[in-house]
PDB file of N, CA, C and O in Angstrom:
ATOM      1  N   UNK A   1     104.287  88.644 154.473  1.00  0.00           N
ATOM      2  CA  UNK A   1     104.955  88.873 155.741  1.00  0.00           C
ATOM      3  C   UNK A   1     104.067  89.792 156.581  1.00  0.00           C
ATOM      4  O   UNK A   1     104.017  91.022 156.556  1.00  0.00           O
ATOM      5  N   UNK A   2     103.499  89.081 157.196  1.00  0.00           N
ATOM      6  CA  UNK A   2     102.833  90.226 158.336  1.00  0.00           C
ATOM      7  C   UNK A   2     103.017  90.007 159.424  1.00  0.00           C
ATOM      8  O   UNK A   2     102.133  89.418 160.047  1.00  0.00           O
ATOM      9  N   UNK A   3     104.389  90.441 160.165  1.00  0.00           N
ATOM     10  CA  UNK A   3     104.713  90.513 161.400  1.00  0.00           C
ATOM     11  C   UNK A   3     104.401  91.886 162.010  1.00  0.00           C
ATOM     12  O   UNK A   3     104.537  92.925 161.364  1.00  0.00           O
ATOM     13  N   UNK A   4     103.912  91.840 163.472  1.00  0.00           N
ATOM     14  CA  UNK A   4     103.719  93.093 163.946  1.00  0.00           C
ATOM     15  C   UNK A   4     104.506  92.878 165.346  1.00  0.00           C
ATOM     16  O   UNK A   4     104.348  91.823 165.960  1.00  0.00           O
ATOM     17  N   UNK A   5     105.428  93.984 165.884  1.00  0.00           N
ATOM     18  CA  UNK A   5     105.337  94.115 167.289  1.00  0.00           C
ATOM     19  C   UNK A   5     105.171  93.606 168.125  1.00  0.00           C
ATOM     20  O   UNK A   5     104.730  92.566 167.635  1.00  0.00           O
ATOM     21  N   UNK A   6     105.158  93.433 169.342  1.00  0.00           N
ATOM     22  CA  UNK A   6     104.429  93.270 170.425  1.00  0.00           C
ATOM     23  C   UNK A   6     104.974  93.974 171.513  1.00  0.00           C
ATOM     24  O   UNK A   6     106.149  94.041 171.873  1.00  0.00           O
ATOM     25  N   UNK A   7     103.605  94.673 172.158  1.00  0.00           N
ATOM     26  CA  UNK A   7     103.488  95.569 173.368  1.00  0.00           C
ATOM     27  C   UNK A   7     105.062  95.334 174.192  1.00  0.00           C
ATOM     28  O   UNK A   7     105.585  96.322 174.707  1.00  0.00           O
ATOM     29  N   UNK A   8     105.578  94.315 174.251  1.00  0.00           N
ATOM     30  CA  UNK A   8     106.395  94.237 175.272  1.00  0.00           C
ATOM     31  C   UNK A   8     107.960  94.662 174.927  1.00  0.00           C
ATOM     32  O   UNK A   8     108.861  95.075 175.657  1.00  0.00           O
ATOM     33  N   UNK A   9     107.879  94.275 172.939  1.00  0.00           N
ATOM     34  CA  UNK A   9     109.452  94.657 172.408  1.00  0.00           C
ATOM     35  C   UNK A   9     109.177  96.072 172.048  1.00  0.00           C
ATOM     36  O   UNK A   9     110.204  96.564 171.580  1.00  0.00           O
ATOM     37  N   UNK A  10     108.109  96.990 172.085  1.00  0.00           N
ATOM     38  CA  UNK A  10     108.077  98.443 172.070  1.00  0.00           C
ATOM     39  C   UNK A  10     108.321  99.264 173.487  1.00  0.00           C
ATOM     40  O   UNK A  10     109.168 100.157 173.449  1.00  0.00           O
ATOM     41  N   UNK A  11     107.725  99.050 174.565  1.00  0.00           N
ATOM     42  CA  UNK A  11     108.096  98.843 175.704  1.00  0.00           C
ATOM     43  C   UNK A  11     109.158  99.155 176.167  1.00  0.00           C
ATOM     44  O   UNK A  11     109.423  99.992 177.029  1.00  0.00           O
ATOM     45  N   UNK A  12     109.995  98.269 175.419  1.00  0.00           N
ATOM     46  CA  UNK A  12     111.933  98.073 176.158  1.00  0.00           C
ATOM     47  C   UNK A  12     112.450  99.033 175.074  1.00  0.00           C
ATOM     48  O   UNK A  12     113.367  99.741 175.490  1.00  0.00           O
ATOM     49  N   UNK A  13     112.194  99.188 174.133  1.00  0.00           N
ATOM     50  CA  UNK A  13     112.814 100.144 173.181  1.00  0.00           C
ATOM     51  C   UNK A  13     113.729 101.025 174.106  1.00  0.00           C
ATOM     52  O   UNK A  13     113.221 101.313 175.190  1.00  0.00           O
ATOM     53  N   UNK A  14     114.942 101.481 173.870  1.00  0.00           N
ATOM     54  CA  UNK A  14     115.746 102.363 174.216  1.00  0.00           C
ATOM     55  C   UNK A  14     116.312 103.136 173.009  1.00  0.00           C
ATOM     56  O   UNK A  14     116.319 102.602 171.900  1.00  0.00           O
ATOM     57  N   UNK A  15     116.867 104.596 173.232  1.00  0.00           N
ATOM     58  CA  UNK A  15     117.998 105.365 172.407  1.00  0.00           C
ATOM     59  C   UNK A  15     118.984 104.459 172.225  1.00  0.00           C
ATOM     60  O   UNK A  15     119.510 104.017 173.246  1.00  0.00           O
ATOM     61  N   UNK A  16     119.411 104.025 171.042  1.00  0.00           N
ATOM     62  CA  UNK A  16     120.574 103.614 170.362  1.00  0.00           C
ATOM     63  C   UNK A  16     120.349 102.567 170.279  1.00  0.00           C
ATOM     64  O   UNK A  16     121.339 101.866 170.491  1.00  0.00           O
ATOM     65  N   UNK A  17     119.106 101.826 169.966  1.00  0.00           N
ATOM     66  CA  UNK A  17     118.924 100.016 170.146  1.00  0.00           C
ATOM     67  C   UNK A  17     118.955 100.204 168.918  1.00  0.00           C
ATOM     68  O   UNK A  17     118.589 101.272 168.427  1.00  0.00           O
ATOM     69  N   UNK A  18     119.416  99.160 168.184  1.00  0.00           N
ATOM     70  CA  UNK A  18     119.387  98.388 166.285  1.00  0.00           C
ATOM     71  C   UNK A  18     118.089  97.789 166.720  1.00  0.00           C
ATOM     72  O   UNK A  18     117.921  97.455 167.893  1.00  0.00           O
ATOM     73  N   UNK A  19     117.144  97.639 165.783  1.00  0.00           N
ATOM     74  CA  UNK A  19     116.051  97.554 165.688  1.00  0.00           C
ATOM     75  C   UNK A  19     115.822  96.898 164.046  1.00  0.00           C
ATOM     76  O   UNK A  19     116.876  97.084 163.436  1.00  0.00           O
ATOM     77  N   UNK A  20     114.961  96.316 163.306  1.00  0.00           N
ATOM     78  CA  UNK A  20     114.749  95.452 162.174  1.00  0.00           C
ATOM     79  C   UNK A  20     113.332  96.539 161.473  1.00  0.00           C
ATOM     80  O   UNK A  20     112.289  96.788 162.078  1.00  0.00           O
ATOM     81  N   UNK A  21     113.730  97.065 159.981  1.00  0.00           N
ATOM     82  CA  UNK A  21     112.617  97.839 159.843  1.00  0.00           C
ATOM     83  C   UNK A  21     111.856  97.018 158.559  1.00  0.00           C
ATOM     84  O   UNK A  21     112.326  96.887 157.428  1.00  0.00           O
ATOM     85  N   UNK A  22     110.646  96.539 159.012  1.00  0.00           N
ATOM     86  CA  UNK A  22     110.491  96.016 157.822  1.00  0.00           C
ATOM     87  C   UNK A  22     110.476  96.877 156.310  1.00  0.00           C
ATOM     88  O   UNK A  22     111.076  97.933 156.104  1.00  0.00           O
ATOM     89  N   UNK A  23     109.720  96.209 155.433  1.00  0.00           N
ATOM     90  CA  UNK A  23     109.481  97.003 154.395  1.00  0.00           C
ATOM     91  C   UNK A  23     109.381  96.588 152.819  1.00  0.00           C
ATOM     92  O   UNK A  23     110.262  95.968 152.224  1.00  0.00           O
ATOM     93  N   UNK A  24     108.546  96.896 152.431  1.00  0.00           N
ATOM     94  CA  UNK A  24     108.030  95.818 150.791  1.00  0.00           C
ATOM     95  C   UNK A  24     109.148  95.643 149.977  1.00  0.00           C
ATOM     96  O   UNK A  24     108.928  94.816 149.092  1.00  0.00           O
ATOM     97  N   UNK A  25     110.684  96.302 149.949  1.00  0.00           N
ATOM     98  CA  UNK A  25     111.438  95.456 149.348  1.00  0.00           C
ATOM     99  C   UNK A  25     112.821  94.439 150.379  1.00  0.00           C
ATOM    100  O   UNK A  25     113.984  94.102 150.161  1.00  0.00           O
ATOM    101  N   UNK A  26     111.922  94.285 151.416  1.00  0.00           N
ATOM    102  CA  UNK A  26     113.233  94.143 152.228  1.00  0.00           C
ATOM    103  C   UNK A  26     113.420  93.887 153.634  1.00  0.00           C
ATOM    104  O   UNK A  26     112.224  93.639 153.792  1.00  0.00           O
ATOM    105  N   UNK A  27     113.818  93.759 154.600  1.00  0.00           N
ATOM    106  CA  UNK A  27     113.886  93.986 155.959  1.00  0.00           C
ATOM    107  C   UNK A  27     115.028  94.871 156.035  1.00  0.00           C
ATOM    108  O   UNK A  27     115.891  94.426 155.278  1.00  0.00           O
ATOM    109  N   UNK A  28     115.428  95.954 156.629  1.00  0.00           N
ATOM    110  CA  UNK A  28     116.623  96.691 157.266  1.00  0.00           C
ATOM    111  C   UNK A  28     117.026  97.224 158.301  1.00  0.00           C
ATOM    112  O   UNK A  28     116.157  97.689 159.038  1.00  0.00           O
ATOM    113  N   UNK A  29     118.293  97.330 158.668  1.00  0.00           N
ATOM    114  CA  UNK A  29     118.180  97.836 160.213  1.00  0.00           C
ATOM    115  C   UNK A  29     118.041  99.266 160.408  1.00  0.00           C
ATOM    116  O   UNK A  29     117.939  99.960 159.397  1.00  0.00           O
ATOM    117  N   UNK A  30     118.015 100.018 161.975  1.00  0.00           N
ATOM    118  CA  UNK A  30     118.068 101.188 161.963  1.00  0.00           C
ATOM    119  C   UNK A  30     118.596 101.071 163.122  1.00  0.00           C
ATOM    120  O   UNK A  30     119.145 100.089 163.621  1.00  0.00           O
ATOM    121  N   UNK A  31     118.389 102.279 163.618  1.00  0.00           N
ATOM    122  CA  UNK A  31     118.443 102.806 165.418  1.00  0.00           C
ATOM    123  C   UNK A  31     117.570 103.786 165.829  1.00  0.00           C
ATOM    124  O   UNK A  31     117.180 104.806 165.261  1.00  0.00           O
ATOM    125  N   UNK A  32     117.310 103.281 166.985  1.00  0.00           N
ATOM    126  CA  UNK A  32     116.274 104.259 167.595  1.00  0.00           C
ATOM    127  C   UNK A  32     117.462 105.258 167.890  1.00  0.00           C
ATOM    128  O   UNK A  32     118.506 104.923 168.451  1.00  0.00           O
ATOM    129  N   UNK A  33     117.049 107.033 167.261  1.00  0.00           N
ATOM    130  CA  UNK A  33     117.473 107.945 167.794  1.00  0.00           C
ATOM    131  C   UNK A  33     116.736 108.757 168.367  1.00  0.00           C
ATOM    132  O   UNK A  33     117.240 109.822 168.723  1.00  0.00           O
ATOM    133  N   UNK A  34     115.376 108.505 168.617  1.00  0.00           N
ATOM    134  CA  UNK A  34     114.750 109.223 169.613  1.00  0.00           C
ATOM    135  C   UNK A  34     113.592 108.779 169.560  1.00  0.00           C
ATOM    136  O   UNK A  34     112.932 108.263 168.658  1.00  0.00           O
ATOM    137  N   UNK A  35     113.205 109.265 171.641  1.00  0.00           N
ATOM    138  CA  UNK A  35     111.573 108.473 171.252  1.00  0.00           C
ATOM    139  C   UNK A  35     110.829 110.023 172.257  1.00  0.00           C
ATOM    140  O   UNK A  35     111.390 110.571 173.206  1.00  0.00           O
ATOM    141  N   UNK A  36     109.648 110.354 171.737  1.00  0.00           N
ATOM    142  CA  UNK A  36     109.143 110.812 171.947  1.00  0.00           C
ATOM    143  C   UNK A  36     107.201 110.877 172.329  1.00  0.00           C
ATOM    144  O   UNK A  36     106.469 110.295 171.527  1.00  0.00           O
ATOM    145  N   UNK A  37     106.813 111.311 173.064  1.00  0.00           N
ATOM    146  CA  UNK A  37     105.512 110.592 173.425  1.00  0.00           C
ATOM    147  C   UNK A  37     104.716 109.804 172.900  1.00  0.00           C
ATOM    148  O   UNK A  37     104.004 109.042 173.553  1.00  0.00           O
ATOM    149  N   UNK A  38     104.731 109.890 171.470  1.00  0.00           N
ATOM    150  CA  UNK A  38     104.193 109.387 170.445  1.00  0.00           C
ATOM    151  C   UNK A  38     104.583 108.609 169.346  1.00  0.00           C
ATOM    152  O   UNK A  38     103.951 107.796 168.673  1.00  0.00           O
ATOM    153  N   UNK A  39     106.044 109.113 169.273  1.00  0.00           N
ATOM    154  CA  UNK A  39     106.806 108.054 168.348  1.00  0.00           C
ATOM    155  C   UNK A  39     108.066 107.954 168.657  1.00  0.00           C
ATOM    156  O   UNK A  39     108.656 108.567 169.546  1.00  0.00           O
ATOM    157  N   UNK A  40     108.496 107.158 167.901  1.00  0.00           N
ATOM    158  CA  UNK A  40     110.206 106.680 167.777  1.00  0.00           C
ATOM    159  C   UNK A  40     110.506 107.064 166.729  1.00  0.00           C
ATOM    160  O   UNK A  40     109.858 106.594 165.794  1.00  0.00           O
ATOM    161  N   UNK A  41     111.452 107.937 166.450  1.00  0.00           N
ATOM    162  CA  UNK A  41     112.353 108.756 165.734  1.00  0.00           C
ATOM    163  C   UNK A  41     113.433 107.683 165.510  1.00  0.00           C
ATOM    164  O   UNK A  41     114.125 107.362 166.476  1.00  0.00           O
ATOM    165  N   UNK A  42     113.682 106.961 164.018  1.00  0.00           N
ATOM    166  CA  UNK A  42     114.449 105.659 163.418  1.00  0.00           C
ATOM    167  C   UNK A  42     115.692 106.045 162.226  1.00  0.00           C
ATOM    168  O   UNK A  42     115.304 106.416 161.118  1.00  0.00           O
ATOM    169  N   UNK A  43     116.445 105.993 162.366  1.00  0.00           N
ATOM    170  CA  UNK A  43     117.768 106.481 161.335  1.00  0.00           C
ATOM    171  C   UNK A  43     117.949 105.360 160.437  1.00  0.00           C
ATOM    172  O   UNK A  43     118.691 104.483 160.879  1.00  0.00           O
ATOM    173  N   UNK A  44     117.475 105.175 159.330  1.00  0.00           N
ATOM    174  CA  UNK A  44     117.506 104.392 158.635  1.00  0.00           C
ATOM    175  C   UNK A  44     118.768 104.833 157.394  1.00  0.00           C
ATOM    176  O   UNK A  44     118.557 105.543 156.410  1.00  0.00           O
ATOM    177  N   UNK A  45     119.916 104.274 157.726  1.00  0.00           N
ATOM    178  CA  UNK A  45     121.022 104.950 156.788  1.00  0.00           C
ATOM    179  C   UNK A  45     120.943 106.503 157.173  1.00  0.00           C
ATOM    180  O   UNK A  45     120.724 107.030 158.263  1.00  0.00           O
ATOM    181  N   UNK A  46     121.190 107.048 155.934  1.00  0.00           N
ATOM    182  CA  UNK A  46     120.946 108.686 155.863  1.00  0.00           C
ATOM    183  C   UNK A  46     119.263 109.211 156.352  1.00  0.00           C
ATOM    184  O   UNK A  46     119.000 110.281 156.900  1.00  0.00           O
ATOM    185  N   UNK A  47     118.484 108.356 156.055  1.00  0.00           N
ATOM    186  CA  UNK A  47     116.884 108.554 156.436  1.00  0.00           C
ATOM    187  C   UNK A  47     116.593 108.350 157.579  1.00  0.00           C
ATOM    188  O   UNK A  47     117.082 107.433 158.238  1.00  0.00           O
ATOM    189  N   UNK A  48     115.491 109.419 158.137  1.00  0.00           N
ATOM    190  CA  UNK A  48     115.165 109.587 159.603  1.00  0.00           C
ATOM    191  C   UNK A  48     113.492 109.120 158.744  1.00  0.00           C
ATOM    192  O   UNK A  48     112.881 109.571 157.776  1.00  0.00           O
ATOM    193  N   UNK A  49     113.214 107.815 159.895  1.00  0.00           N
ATOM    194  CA  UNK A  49     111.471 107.972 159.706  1.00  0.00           C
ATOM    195  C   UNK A  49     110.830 107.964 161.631  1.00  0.00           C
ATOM    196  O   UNK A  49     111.254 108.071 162.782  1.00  0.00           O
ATOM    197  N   UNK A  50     109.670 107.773 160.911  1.00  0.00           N
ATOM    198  CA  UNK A  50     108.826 108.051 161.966  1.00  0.00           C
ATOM    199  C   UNK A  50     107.693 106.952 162.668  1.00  0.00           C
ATOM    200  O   UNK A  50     106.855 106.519 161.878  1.00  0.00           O
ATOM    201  N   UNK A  51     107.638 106.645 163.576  1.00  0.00           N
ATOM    202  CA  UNK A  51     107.023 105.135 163.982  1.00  0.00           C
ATOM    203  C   UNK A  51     106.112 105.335 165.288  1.00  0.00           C
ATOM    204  O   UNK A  51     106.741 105.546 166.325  1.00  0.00           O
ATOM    205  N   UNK A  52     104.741 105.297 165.374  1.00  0.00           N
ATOM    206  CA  UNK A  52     103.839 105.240 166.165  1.00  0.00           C
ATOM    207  C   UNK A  52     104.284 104.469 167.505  1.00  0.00           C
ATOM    208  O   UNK A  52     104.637 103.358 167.110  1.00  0.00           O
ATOM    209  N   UNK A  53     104.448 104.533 169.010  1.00  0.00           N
ATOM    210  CA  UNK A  53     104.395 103.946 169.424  1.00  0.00           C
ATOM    211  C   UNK A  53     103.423 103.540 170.362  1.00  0.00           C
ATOM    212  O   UNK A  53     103.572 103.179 171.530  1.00  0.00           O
ATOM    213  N   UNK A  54     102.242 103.670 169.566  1.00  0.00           N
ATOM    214  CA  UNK A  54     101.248 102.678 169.624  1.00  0.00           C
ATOM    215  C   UNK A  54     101.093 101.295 169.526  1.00  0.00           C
ATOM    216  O   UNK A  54     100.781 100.469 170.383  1.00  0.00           O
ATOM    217  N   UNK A  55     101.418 101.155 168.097  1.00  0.00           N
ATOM    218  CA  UNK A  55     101.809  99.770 167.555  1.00  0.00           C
ATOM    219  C   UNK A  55     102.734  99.475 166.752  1.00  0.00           C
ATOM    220  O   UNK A  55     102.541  98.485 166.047  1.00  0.00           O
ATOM    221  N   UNK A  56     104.130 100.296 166.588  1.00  0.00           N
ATOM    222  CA  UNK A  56     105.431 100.016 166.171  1.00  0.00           C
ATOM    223  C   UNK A  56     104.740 100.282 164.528  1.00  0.00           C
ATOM    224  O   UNK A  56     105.706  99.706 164.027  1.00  0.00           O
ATOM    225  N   UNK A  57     104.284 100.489 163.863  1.00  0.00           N
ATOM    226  CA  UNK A  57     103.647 101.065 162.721  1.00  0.00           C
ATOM    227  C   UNK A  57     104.100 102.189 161.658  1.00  0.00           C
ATOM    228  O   UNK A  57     103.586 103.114 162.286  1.00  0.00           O
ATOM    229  N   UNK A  58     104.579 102.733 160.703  1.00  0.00           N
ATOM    230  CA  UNK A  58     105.323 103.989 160.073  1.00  0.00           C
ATOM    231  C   UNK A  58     103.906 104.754 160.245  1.00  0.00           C
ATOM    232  O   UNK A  58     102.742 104.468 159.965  1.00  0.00           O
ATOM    233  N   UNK A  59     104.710 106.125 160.980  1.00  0.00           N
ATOM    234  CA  UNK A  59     104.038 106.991 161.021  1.00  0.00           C
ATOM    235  C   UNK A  59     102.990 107.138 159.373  1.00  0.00           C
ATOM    236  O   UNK A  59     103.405 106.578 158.358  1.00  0.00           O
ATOM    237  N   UNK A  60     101.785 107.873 159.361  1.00  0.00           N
ATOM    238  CA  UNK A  60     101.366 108.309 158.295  1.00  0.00           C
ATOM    239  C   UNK A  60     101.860 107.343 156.683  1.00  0.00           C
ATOM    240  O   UNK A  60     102.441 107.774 155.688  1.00  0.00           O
ATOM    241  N   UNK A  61     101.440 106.205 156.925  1.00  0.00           N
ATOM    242  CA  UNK A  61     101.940 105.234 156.339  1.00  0.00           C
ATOM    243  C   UNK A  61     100.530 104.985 154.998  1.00  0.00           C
ATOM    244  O   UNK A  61      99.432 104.608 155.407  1.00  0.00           O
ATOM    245  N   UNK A  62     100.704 105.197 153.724  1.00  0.00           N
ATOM    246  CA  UNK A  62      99.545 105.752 152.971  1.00  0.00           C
ATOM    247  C   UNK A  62      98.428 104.207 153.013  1.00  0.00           C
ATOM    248  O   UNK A  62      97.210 104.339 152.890  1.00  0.00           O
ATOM    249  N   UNK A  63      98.795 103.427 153.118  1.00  0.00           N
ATOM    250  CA  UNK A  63      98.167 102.129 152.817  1.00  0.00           C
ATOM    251  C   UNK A  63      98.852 101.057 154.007  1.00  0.00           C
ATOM    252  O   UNK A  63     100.067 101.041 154.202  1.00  0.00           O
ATOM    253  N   UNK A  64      97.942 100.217 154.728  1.00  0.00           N
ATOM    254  CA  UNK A  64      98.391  99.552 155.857  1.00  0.00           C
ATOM    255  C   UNK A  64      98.929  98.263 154.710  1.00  0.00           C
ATOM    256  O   UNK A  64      99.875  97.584 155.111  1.00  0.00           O
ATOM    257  N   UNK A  65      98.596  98.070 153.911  1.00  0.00           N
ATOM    258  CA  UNK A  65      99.411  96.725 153.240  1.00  0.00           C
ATOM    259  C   UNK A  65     100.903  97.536 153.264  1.00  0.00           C
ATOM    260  O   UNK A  65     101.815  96.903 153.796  1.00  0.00           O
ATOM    261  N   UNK A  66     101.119  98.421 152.916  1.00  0.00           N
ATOM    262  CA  UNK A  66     102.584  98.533 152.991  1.00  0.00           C
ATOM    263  C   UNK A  66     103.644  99.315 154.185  1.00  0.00           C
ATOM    264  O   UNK A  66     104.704  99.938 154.253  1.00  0.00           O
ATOM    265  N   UNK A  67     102.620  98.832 154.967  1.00  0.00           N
ATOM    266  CA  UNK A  67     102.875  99.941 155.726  1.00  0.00           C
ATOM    267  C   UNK A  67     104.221  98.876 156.503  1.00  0.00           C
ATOM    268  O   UNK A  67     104.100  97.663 156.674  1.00  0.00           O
ATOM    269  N   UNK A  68     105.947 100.029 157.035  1.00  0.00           N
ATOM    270  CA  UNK A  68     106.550  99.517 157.417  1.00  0.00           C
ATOM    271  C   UNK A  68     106.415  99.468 158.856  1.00  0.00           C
ATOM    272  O   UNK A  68     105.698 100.224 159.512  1.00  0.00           O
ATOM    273  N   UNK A  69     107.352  98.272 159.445  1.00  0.00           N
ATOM    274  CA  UNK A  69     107.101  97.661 161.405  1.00  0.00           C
ATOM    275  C   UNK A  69     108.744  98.257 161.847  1.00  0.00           C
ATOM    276  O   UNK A  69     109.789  98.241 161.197  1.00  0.00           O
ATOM    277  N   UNK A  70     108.491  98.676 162.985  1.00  0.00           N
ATOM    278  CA  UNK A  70     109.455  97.826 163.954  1.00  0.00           C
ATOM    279  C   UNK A  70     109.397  96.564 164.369  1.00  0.00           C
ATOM    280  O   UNK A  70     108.286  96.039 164.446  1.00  0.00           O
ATOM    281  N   UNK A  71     110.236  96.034 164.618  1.00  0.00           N
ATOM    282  CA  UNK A  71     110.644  94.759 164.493  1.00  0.00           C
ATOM    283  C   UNK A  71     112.268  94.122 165.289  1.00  0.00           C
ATOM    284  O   UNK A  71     113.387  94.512 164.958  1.00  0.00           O
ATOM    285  N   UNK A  72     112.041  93.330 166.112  1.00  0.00           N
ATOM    286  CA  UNK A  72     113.853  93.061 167.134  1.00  0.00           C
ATOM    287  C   UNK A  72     114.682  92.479 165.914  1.00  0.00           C
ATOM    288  O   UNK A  72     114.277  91.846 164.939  1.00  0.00           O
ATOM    289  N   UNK A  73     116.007  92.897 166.270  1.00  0.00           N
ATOM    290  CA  UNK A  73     116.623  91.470 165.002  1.00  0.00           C
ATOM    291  C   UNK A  73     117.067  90.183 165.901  1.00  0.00           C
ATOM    292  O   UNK A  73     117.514  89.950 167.024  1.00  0.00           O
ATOM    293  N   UNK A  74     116.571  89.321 164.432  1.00  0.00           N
ATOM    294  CA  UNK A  74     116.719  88.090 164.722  1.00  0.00           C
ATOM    295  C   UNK A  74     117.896  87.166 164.509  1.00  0.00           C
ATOM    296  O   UNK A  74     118.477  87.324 163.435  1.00  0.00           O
ATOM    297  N   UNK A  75     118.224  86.512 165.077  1.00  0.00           N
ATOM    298  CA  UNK A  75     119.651  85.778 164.404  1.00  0.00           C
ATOM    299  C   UNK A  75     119.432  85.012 163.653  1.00  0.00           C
ATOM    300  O   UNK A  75     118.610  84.144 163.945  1.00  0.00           O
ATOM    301  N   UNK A  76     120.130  85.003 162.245  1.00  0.00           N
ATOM    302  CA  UNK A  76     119.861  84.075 161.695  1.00  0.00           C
ATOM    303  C   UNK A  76     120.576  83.130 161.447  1.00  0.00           C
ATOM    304  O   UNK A  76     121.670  83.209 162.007  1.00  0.00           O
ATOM    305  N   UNK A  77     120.395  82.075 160.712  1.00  0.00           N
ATOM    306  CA  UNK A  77     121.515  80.555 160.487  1.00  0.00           C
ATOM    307  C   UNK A  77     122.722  81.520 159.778  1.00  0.00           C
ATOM    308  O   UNK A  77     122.594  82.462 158.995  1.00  0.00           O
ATOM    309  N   UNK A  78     124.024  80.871 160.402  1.00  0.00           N
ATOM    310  CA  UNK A  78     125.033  81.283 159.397  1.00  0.00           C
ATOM    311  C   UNK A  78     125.504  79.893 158.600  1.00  0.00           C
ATOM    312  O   UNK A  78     126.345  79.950 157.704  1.00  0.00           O
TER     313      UNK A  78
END
């Protein structure tokens, strides 16, 4: 799975948007609870992470193979 971003769905990002976080066991949602010059501040459940908004990327992410995205959600088939 290597989906990344694009300039235009980081862009529109707002406070309180559900947002799709990827991640090596999973996809999950969050919310943007804050964005700040440099990143987006993401509430993932009880967990707050941290996301470049450069390229929607986890902050300080040790290895880019695992590294988690922002990401819009998608609808899927019901």
């Amino acid at each position: 799975m290597n989906e990344r971003p694009t300039q235009d769905f980081l862009a529109s990002l707002i406070v309180g948007q559900t947002v799709r976080v990827t991640r090596h066991t999973g996809d999950v949602t969050g919310r943007i609870a804050d964005i700040k010059p440099r990143l987006f501040i993401v509430r993932v459940g009880r967990e707050t992470r941290r996301f470049l908004r450069e390229d929607g990327g986890a902050f300080n992410a040790p290895d880019k193979s695992t590294k988690s995205w922002l990401l819009p959600l998608e609808v899927t088939h019901a």
